[in-house]
N, C-alpha and C positions, 0 to 999 in steps of 0.2 A: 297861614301858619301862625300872625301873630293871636288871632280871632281861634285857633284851635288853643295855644296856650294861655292866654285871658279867660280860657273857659274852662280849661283843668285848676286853673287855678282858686277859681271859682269854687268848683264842686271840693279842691281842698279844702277851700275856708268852712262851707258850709260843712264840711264836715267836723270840723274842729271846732265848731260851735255847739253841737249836741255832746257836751261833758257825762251826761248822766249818762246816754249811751252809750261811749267809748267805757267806761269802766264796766257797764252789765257784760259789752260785749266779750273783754278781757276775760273777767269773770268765767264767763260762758267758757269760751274757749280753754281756758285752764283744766275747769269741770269734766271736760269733751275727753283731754289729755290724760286727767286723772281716771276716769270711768273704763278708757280703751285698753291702758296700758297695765291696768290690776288686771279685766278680761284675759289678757295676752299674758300675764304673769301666770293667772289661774292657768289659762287652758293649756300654754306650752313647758318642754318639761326642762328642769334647771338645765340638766346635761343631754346632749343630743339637738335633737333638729328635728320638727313636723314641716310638712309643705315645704322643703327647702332650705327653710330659714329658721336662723336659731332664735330661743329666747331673746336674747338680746337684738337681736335683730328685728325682730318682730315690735318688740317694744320703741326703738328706733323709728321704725317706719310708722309708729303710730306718733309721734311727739309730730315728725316732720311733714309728714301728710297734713296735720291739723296746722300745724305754722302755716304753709304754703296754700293751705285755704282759706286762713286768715288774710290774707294779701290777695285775694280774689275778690273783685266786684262782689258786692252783697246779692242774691238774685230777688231783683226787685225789677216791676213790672211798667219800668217806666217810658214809653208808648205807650201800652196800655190802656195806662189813670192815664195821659192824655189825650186821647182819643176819647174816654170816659167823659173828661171836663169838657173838650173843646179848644184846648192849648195847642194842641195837634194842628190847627190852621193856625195859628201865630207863629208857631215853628217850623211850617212851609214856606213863612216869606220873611224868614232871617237870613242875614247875609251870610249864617254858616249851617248850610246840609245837614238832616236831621239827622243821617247815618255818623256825620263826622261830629255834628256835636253828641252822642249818645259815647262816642269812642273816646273824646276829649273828657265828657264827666268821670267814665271810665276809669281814664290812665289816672285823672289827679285822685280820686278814691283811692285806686292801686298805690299812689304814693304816700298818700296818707297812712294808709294802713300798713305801711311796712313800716314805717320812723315809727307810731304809737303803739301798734301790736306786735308784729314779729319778734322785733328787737326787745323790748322787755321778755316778752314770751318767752325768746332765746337764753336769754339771762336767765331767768325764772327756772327752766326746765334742766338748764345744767347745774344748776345747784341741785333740783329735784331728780335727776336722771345721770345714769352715769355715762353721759353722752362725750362721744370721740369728736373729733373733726372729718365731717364727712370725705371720703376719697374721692368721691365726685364735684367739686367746688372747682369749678373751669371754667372758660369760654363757652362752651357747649351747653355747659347746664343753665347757665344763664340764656341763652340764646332758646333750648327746652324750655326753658321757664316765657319768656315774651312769647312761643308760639299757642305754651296753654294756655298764658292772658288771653289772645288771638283769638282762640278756638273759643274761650267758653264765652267771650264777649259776642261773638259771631251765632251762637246758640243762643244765647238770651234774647239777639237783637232779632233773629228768626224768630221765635217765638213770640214778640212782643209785636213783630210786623202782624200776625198773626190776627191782630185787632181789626186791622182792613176788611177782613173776611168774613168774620164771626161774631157775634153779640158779646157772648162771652168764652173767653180764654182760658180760662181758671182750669177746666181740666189737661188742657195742656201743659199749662205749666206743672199742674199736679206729674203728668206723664214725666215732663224734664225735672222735674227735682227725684223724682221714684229712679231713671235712670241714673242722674249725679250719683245715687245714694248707691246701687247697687254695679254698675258697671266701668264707672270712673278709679276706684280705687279709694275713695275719700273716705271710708268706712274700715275696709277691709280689705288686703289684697287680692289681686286675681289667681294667686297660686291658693289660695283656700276655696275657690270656684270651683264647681265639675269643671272638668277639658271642655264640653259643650258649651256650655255659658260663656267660660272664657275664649271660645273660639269666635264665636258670635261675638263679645264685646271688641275683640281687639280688629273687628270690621265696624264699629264706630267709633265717632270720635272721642268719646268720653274718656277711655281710658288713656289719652292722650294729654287728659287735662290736669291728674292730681298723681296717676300711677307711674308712668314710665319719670316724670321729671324728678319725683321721688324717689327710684327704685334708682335712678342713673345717677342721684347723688348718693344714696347710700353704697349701691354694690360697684355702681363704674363698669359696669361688667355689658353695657348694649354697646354694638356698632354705632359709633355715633353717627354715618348717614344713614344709618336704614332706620333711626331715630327719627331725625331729625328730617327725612325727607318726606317720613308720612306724618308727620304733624305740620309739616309746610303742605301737603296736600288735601290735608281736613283745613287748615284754615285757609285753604285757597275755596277749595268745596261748600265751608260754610256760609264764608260769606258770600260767595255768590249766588248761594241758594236765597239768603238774606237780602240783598241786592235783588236780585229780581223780585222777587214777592215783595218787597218797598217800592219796586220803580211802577208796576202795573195794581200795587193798590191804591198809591194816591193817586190815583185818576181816578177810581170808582169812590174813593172816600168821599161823604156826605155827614157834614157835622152841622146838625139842628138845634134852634134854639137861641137866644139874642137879648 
């Protein structure tokens, strides 16, 4: 435990040392904000309701979608570049688990980015937005919220095990960021999806990662176990999938060169 939190706190500092990046990133994310919620201003109508959801609602869902994927590990491909470099057998004979150190960089990132980005953000957008206090802010949504950390930390880390296998990964992760983009919700909701696509999505895990813990703080309106039970059984699912495809490729791992 102590060698797990010495390591998040680690991947904190190292983050709070890239200044120029935390402002592009800000920046960025602002931009993201601005660009979704004119689109949702244009396309929905002042009075009335498309897809469900009103104006306002829609614009909502786009400020807090973006907040709450600012506080998501960045998807970066780290297995990967180590396995690239070579560091990948340095980091098999540390006293802390490649799995558990990847989750420790993980949480302190996640901490990081909620004290320097969220929270201005949050500031920032309720001057700019005429933003309520969400009805969903409970126990539950927080607990929503650690299981989408869960899930998409458990996808990246699958896909980066991924390296064991194949020379290069890169279309893979092409695949998982193409997925993030269209069936998680980070974009756009699932009620603007044909019923087909969103029926297919909501049998992966994605939309488990930025839709339902948004939609449950905005409307409040899901059963919170039938929530909450399938996003504990995707991050059971994924990292086990992750977990095994780790435990039987460092055996065949062979890293060249000296």
């Amino acid at each position: 435990m102590f060698v797990f939190y010495k390591w998040a706190v680690k991947s904190f500092q190292r983050n709070l040392a890239y200044r120029l990046e935390y402002f592009v990133s800000l920046f960025n994310a602002l931009l993201y904000i601005f660009i979704f919620t004119s689109i949702w201003q244009a396309l929905m109508p002042e009075n009335g309701a498309r897809f469900g959801m009103t104006r306002q609602l829609m614009i909502n869902y786009a400020v807090f979608v973006t907040l709450i994927k600012t506080t998501l590990v960045k998807s970066r491909d780290m297995i990967g570049t180590r396995v690239r470099t070579g560091e990948i057998s340095l980091d098999l004979i540390k006293p802390i688990s490649l799995p558990v150190m990847t989750l420790a960089d993980a949480v302190g990132t996640v901490i990081f980015q909620i004290f320097s980005r969220f929270l201005p953000l949050i500031i920032i957008c309720s001057l700019m937005f005429d933003l309520t206090i969400p009805p969903g802010i409970d126990i539950y949504f927080f607990i929503s919220y650690l299981f989408s950390f869960l899930i998409f930390h458990a996808i990246l880390f699958t896909f980066g095990v991924a390296s064991f296998y194949i020379v290069e990964n890169f279309p893979l992760w092409l695949l998982n960021t193409s997925c993030v983009s269209l069936l998680s919700g980070s974009i756009i909701p699932l009620e603007v999806l044909p019923d087909i696509v969103k029926k297919i999505a909501l049998w992966t895990p994605y939309p488990y990662i930025f839709y339902l813990p948004t939609m449950k703080l905005l409307k409040n309106e899901y059963p919170v176990d039938h929530a909450i039970l399938r996003q504990l059984f995707f991050v059971i699912i994924s990292y086990a999938i992750g977990l095994t495809l780790f435990h039987f490729g460092k055996r065949k791992l062979q890293v060249q060169g000296g």
